[in-house]
Backbone of each chain as ProteinMPNN parsed JSONL, in Angstrom:
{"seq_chain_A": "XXXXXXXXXXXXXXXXXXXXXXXXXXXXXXXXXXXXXXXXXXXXXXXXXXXXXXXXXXXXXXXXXXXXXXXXXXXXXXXXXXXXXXXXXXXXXXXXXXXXXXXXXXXXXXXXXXXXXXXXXXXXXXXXX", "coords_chain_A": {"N_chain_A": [[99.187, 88.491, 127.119], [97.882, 87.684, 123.96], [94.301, 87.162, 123.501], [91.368, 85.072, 122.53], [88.354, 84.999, 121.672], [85.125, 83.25, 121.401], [82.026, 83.953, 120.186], [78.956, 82.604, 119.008], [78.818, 82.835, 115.758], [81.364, 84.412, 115.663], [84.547, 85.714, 115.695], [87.406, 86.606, 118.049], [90.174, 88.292, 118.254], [92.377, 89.383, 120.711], [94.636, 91.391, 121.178], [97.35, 91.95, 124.083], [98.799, 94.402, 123.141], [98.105, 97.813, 122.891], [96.034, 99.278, 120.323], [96.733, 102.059, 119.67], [99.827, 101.961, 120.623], [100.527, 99.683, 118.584], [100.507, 101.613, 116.393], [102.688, 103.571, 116.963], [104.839, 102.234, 117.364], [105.274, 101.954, 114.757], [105.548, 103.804, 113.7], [108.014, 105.074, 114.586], [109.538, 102.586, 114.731], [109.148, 100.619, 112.893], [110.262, 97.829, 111.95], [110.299, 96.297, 113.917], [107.173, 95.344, 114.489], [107.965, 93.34, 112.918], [108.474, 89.776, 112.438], [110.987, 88.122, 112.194], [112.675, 84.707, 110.121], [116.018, 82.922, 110.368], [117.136, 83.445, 108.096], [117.122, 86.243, 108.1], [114.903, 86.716, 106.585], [111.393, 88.116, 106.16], [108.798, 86.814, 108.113], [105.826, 87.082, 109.726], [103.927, 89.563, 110.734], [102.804, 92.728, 112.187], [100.344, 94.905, 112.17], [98.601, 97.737, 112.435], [96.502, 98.872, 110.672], [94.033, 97.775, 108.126], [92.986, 94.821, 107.81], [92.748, 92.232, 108.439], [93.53, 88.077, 108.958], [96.33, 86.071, 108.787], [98.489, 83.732, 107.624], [100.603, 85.042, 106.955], [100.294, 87.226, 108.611], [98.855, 89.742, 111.489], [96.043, 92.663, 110.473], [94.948, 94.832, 112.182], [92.026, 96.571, 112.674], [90.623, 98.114, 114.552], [89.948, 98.858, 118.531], [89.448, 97.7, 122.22], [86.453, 99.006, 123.645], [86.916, 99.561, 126.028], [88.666, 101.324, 128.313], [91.175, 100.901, 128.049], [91.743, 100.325, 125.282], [92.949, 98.081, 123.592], [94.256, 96.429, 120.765], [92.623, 94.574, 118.381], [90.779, 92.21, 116.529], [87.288, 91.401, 114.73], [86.347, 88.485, 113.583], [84.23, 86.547, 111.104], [82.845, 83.492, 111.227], [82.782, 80.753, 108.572], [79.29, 79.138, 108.429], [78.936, 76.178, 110.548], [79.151, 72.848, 111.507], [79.859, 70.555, 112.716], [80.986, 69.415, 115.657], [83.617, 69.971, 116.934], [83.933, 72.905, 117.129], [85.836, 74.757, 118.565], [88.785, 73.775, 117.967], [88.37, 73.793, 115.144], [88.705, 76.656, 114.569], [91.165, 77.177, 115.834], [92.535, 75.654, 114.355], [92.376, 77.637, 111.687], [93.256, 80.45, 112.887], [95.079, 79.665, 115.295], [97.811, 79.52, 115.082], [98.948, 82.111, 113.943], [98.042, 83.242, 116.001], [99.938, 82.298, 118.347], [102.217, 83.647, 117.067], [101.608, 85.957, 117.294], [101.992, 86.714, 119.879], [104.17, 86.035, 120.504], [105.45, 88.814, 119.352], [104.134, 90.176, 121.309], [105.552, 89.905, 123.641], [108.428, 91.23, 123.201], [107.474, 93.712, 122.293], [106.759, 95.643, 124.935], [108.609, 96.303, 125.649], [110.022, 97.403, 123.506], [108.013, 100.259, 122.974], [108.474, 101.228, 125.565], [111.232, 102.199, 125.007], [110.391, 103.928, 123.103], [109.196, 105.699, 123.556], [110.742, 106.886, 126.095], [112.54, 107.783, 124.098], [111.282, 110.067, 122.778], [110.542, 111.598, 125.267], [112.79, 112.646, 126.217], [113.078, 113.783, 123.59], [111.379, 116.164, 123.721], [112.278, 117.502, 125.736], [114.359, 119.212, 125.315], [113.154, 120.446, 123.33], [111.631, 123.978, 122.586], [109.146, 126.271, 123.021], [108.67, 129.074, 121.363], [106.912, 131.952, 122.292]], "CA_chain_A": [[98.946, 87.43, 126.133], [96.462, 87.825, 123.294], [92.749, 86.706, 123.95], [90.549, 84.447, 121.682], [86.749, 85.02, 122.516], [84.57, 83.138, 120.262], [80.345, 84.216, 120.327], [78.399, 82.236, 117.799], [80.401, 82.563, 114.381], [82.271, 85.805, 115.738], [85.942, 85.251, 116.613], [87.236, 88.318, 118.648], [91.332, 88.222, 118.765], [92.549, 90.987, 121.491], [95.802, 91.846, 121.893], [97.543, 93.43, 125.082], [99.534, 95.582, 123.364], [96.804, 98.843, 122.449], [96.064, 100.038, 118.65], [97.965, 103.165, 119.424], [100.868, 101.053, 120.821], [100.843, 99.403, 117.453], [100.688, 102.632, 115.65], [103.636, 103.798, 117.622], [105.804, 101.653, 116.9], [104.805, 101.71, 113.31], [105.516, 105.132, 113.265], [109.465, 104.983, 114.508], [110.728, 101.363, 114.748], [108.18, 99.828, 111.861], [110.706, 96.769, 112.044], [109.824, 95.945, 115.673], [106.296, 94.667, 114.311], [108.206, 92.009, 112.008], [109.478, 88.894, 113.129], [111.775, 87.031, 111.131], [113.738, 84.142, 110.428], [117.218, 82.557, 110.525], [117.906, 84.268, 107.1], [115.944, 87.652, 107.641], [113.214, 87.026, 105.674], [110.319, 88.135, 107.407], [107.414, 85.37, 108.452], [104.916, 87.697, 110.533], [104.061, 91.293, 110.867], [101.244, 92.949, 112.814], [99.766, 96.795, 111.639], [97.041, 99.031, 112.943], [95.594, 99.341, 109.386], [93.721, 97.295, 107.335], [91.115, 94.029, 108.659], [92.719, 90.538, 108.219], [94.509, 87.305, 109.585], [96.687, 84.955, 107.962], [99.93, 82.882, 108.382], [101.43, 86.177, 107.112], [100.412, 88.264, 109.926], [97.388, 90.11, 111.84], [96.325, 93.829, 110.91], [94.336, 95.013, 113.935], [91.339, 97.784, 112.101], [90.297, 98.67, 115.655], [90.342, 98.68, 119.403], [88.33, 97.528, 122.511], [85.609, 99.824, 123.521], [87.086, 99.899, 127.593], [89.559, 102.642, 128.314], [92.255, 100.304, 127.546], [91.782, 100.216, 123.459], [93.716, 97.095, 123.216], [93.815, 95.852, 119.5], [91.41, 93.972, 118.2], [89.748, 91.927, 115.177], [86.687, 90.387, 114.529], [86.342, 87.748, 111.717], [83.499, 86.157, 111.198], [83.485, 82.359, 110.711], [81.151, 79.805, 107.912], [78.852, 78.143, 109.238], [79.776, 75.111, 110.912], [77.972, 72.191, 112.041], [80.381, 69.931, 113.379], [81.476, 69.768, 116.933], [84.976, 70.471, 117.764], [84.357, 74.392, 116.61], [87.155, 75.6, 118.84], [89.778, 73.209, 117.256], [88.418, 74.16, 113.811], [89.323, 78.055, 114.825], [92.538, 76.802, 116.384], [93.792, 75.44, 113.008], [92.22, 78.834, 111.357], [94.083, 81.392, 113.63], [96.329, 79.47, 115.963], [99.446, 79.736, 114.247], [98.609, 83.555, 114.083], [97.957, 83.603, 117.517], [101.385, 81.891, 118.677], [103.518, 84.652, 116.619], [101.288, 87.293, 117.787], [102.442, 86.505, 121.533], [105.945, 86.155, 120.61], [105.724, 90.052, 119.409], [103.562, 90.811, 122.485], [106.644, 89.966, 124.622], [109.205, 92.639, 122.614], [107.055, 95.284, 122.269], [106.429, 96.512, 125.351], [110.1, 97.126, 125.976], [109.846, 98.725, 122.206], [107.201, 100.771, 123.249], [109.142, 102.139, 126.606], [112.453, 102.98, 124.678], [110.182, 105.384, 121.946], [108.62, 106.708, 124.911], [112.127, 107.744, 126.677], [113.49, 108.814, 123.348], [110.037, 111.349, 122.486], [110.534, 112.339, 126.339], [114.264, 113.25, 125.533], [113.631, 115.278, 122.281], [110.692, 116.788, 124.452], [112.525, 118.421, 126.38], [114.928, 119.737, 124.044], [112.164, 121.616, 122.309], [111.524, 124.908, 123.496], [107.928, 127.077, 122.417], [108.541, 130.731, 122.047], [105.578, 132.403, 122.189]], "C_chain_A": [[97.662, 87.695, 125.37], [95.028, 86.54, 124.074], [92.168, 86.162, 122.85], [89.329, 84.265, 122.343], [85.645, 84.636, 121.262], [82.456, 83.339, 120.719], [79.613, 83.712, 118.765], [79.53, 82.258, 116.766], [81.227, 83.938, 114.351], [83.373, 85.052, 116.399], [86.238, 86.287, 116.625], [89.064, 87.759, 118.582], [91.689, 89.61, 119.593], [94.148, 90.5, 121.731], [95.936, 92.428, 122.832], [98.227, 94.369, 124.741], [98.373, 97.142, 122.686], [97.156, 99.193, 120.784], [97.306, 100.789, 118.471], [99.218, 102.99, 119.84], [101.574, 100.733, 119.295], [101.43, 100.466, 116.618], [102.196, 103.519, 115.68], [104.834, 103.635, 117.392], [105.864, 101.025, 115.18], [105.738, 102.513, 112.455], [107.496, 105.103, 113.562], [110.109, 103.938, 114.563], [109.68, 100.325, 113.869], [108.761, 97.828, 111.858], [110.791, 95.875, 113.375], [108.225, 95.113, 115.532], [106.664, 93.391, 113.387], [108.846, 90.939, 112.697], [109.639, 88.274, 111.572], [112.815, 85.981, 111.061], [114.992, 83.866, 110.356], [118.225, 83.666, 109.792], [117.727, 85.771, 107.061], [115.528, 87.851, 106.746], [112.055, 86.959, 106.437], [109.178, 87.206, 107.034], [106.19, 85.977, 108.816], [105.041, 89.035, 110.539], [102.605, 91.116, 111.553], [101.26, 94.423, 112.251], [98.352, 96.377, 112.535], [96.436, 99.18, 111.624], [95.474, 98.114, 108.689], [93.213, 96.158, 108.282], [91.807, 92.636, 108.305], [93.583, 89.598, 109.237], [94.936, 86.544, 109.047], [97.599, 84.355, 108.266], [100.754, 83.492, 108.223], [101.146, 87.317, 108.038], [98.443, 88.927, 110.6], [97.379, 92.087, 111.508], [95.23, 93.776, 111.823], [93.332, 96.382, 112.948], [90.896, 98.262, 113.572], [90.156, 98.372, 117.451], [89.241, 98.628, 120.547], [88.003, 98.717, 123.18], [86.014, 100.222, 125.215], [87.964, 101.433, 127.08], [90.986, 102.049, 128.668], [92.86, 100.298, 125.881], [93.171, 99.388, 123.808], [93.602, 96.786, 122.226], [93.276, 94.793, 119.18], [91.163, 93.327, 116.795], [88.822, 91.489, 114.847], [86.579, 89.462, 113.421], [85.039, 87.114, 112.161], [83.439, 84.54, 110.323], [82.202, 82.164, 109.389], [81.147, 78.963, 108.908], [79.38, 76.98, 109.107], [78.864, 74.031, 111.603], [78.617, 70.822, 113.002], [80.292, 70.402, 115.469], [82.388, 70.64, 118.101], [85.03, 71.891, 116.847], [86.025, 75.109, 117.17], [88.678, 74.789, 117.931], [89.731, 73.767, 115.593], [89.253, 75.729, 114.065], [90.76, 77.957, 115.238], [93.461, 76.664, 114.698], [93.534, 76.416, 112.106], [93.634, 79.587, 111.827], [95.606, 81.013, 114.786], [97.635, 79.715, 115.424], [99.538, 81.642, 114.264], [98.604, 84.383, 114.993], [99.404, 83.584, 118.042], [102.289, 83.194, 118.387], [102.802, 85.863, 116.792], [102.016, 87.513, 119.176], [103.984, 86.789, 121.415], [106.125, 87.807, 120.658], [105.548, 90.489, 120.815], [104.54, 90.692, 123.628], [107.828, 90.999, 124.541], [109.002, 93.633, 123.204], [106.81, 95.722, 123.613], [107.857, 97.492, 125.73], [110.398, 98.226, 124.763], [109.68, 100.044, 122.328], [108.167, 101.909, 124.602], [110.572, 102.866, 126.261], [111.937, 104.169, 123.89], [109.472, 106.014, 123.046], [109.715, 107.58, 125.647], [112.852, 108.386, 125.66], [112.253, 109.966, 123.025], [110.528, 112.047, 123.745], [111.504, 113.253, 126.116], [114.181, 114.076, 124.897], [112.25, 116.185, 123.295], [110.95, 117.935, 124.821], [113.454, 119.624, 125.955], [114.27, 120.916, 123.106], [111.724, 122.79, 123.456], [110.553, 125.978, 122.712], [107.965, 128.375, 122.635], [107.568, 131.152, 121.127], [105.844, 133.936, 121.202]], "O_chain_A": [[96.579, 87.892, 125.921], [95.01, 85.56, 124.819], [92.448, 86.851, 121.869], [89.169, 83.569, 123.347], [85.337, 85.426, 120.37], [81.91, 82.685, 121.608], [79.721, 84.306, 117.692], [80.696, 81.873, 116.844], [81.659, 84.472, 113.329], [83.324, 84.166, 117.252], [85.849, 87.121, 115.808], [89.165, 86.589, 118.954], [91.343, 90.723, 119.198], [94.615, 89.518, 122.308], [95.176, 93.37, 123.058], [98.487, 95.26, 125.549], [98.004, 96.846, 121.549], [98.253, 99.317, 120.24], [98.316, 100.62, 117.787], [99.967, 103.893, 119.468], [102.626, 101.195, 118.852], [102.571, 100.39, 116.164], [102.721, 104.015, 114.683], [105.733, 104.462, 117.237], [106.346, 100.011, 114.676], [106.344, 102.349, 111.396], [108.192, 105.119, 112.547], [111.33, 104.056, 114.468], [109.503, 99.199, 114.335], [108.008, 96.856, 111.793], [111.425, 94.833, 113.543], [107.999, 94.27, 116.4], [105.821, 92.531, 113.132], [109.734, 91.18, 113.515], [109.003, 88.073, 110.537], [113.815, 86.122, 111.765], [115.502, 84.976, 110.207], [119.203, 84.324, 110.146], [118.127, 86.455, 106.119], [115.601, 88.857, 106.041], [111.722, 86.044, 107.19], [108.761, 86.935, 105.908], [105.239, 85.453, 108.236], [106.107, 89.628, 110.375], [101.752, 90.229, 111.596], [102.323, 94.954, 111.929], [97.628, 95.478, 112.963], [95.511, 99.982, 111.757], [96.445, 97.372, 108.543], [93.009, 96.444, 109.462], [91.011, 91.886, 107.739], [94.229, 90.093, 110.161], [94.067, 85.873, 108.489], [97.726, 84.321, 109.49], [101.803, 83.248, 108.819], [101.897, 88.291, 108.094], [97.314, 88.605, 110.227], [98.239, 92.825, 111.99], [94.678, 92.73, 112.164], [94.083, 97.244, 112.491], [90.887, 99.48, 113.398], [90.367, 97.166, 117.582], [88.192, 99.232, 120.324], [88.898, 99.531, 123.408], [85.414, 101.19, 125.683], [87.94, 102.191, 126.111], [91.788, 102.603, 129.42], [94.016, 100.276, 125.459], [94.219, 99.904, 124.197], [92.386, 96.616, 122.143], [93.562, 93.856, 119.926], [91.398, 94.079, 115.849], [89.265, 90.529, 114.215], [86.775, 89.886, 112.282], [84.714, 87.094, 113.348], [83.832, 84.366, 109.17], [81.212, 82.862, 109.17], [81.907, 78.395, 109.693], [80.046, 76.564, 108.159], [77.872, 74.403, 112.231], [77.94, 70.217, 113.834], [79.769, 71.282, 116.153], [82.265, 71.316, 119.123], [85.915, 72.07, 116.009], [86.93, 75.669, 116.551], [89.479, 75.507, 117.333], [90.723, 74.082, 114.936], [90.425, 75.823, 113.698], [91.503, 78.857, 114.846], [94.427, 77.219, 114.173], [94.473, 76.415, 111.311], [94.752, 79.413, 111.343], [96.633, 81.653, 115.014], [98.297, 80.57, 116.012], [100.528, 82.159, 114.782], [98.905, 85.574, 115.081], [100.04, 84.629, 118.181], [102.97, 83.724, 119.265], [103.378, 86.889, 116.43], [102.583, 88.58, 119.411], [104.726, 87.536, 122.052], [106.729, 88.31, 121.606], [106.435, 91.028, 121.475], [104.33, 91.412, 124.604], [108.221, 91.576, 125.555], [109.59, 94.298, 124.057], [106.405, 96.853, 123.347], [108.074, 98.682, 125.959], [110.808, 99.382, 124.863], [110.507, 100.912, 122.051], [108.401, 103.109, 124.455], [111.039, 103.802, 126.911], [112.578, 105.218, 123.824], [109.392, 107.242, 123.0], [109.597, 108.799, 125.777], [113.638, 109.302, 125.901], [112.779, 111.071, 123.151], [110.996, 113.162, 123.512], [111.283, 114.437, 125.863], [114.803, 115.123, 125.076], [112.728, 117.308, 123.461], [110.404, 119.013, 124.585], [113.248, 120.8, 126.256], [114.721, 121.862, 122.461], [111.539, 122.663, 124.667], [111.08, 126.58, 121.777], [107.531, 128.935, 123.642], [107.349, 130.961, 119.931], [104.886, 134.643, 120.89]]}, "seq_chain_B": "XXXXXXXXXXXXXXXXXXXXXXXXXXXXXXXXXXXXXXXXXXXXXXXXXXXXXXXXXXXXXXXXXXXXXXXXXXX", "coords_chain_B": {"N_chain_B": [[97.769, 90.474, 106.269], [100.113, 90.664, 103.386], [102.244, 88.539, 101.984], [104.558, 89.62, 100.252], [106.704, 89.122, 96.93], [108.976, 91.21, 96.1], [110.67, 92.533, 93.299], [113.16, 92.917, 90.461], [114.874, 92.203, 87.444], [117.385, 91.55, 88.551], [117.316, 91.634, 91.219], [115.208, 90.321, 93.727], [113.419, 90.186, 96.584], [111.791, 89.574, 100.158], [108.918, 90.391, 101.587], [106.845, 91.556, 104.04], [103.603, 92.94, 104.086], [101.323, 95.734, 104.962], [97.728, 94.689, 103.679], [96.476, 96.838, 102.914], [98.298, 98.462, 101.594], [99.774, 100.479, 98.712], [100.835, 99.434, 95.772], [102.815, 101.0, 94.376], [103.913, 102.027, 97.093], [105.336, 99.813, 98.03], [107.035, 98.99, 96.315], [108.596, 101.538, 96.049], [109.605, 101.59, 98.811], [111.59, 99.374, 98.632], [113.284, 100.237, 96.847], [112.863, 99.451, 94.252], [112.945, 100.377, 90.58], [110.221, 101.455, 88.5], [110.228, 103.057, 86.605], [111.025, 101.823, 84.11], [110.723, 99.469, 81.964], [108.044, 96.587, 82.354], [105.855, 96.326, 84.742], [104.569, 93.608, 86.569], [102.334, 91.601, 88.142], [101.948, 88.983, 89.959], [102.799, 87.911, 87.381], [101.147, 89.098, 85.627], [100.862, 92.433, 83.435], [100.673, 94.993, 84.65], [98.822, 97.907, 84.057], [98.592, 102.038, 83.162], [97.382, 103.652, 86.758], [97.587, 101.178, 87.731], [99.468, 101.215, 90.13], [98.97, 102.722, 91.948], [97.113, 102.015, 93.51], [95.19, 99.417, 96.078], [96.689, 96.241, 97.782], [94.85, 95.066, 98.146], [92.288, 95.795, 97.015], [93.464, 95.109, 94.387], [92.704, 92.414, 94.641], [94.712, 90.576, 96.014], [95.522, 88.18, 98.403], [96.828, 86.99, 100.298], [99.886, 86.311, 99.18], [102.095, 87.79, 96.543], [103.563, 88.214, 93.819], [105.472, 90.62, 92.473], [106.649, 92.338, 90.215], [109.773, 93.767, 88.007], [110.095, 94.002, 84.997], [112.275, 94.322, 82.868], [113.336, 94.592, 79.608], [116.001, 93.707, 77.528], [116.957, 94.8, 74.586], [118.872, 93.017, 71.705], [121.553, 92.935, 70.303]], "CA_chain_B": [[99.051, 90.706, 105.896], [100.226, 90.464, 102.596], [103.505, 88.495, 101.762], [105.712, 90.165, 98.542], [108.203, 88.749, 96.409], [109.453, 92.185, 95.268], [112.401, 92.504, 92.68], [113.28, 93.291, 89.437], [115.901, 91.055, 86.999], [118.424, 91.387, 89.02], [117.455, 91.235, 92.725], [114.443, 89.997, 94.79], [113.265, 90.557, 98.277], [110.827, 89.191, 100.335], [108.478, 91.825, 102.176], [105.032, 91.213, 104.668], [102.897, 94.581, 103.886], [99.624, 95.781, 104.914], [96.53, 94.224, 102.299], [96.031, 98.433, 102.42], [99.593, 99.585, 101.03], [99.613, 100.014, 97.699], [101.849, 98.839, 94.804], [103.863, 102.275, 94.611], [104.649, 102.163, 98.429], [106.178, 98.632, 98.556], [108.468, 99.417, 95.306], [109.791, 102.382, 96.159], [110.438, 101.187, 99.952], [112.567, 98.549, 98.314], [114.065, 100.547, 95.73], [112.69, 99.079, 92.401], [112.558, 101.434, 89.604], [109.382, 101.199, 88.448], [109.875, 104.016, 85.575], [111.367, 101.588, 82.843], [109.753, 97.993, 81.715], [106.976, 96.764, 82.761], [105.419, 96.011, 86.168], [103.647, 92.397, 86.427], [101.597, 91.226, 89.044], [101.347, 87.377, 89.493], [102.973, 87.265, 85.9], [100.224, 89.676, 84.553], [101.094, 93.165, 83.317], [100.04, 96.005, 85.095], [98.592, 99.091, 83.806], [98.483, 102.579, 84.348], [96.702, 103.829, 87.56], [97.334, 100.194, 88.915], [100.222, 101.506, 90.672], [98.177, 103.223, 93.333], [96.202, 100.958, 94.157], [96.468, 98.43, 97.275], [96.525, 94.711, 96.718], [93.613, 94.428, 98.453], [91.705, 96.204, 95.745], [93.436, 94.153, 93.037], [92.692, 90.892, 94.692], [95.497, 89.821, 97.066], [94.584, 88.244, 99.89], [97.919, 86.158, 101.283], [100.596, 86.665, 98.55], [102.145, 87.632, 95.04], [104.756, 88.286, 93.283], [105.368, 92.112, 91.516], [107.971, 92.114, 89.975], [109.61, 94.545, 87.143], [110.735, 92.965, 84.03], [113.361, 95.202, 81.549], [113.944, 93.187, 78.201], [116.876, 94.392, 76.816], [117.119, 94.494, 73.056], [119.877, 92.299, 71.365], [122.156, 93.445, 69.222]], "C_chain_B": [[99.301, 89.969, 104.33], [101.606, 89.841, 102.559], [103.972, 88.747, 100.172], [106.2, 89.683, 98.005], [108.01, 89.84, 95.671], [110.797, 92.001, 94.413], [111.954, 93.013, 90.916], [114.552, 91.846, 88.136], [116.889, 91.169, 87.33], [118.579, 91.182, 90.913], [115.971, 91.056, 92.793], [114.249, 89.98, 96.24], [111.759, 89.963, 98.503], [110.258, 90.104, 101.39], [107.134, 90.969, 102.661], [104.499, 92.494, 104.687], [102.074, 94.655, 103.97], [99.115, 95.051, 103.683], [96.558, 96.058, 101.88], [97.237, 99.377, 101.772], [99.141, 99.477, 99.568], [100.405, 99.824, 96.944], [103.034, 99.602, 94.953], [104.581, 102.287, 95.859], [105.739, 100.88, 98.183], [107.658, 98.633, 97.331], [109.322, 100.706, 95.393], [110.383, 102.403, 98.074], [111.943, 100.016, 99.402], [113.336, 99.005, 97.099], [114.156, 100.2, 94.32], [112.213, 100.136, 91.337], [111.622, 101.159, 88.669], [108.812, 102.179, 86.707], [110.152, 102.617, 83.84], [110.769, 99.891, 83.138], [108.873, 97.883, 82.458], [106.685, 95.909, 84.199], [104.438, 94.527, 86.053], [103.673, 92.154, 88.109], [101.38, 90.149, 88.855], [101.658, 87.13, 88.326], [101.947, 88.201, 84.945], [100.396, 91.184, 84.585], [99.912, 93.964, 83.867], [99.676, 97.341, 84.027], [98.5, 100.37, 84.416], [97.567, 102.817, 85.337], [96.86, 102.882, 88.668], [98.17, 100.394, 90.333], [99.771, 101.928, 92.178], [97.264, 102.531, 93.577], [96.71, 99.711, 94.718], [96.199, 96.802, 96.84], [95.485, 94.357, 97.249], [92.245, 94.789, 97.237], [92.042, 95.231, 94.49], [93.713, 92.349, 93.556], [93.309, 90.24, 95.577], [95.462, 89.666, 98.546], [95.857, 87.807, 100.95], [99.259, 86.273, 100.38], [100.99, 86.701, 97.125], [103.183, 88.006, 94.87], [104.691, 89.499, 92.533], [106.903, 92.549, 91.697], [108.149, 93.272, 88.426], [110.805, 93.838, 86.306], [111.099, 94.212, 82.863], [114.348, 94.561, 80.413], [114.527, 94.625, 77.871], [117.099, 93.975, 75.645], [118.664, 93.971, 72.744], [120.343, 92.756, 70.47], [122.334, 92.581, 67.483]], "O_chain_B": [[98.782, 88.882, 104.075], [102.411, 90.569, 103.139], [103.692, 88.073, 99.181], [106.878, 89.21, 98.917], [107.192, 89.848, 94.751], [111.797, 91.412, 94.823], [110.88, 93.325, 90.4], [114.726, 90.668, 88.451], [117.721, 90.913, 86.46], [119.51, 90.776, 91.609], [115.355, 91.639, 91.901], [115.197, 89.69, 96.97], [110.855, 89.839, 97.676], [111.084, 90.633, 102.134], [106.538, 90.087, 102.043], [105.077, 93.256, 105.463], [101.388, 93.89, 103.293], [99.876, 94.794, 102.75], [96.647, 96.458, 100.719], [97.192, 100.581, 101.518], [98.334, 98.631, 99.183], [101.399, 100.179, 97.577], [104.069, 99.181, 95.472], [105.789, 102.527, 95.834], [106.946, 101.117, 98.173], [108.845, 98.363, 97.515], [110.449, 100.873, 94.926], [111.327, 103.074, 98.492], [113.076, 100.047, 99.882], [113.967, 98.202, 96.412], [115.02, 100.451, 93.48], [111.088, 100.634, 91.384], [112.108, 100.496, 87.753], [107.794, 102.118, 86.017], [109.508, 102.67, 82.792], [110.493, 99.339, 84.203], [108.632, 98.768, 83.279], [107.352, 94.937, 84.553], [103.493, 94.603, 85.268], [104.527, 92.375, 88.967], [100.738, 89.831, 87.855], [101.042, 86.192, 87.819], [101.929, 88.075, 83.72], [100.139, 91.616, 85.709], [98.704, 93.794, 83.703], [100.531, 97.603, 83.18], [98.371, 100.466, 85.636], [96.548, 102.189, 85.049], [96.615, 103.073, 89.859], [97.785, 99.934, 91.408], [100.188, 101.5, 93.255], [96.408, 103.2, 94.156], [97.722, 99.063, 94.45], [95.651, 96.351, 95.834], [95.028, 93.267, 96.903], [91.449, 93.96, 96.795], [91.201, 94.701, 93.765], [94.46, 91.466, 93.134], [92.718, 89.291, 96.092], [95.406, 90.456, 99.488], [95.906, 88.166, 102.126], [100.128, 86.379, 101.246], [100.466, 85.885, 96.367], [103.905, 88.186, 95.85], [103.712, 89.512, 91.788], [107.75, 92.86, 92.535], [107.157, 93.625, 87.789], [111.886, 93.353, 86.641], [110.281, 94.834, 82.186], [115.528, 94.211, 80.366], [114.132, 95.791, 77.863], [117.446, 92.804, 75.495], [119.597, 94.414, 73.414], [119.567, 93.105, 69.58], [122.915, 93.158, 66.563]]}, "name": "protein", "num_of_chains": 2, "seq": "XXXXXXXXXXXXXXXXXXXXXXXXXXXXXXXXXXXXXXXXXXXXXXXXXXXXXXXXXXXXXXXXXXXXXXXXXXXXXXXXXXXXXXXXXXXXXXXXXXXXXXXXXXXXXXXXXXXXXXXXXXXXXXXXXXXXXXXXXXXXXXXXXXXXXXXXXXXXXXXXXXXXXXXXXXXXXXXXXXXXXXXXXXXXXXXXXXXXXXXXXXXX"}
């Protein structure tokens, strides 16, 4: 399940699925990062490239610094002087959040079928020296 | 994420695309021919060069409309 970590006016979103996860599935099933509805018109997308969040989707510019690289964004809020900060960020990103999770349940099965089909042509390939 | 309304005068599509793609990618993923009339953005004609360039460069932050408009002369 994604992560919301807020420090002063930094909001951190982390995904569990990793950058190069994203990238991955960018790279052979690009339609695996879209969700869409009733009619298939797509609502949400996530990418590995480019720095934003909106009610049309999250891209992810980079990943955390463990030896997980899970995807990542920071935004940085305005100042704020009220109280209920986390609720303000809630009606920011929540909605963003929600349909990030939904992907984050897919993909990992995504993720394990382009893994068994790469293994597959893998082996298939043969390096003469 | 950017949301699209791509099309031309005869079809439309709706597309979510990086802020970093740029104009050229998202029209020729969707098949709009981009060689004849002119290209508008939000209703406002493009020029050349704009083509390559992403919508984050020309402004778009959440969505627009680029669309290709081919007036046909009347007899």
């Amino acid at each position: 399940m994604a992560k919301v970590t807020i420090a002063g006016r930094a909001v951190v979103i982390t995904s569990d699925i990793t950058l190069d996860d994203i990238k991955k599935v960018a790279k052979y099933r690009p339609e695996e990062l879209i969700i869409k509805d009733k009619d298939k018109n797509p609502v949400f997308a996530i990418s590995a490239t480019g720095s934003s969040v909106n009610q049309f989707g999250i891209s992810f510019p980079e990943k955390t610094r463990d030896d997980k690289g899970f995807a990542m964004i920071t935004l940085i809020t305005d100042h704020y002087e009220g109280e209920d900060f986390k609720g303000r960020v809630m009606d920011k990103i929540g909605g963003a959040v929600l349909k990030l999770e939904e992907l984050e349940k897919t993909l990992p099965g995504v993720i394990k079928e382009i893994d068994e089909e790469r293994k597959s042509l893998e082996e298939k390939i043969t390096v003469m020296q | 994420m950017v949301q699209v309304v791509v099309g031309n005068n005869v079809k439309r599509e709706t597309a979510i695309v990086d802020e970093t793609s740029t104009l050229r990618s998202v029209l020729d993923e969707y098949g709009i021919d981009y060689s004849r009339g002119v290209m508008h953005l939000d209703g406002a004609s493009l020029h050349p060069g704009d083509m390559d360039k992403t919508f984050k460069s020309l402004g778009v932050t959440e969505k627009c409309f680029l669309t290709n408009v081919v007036k046909a002369d009347n007899a």
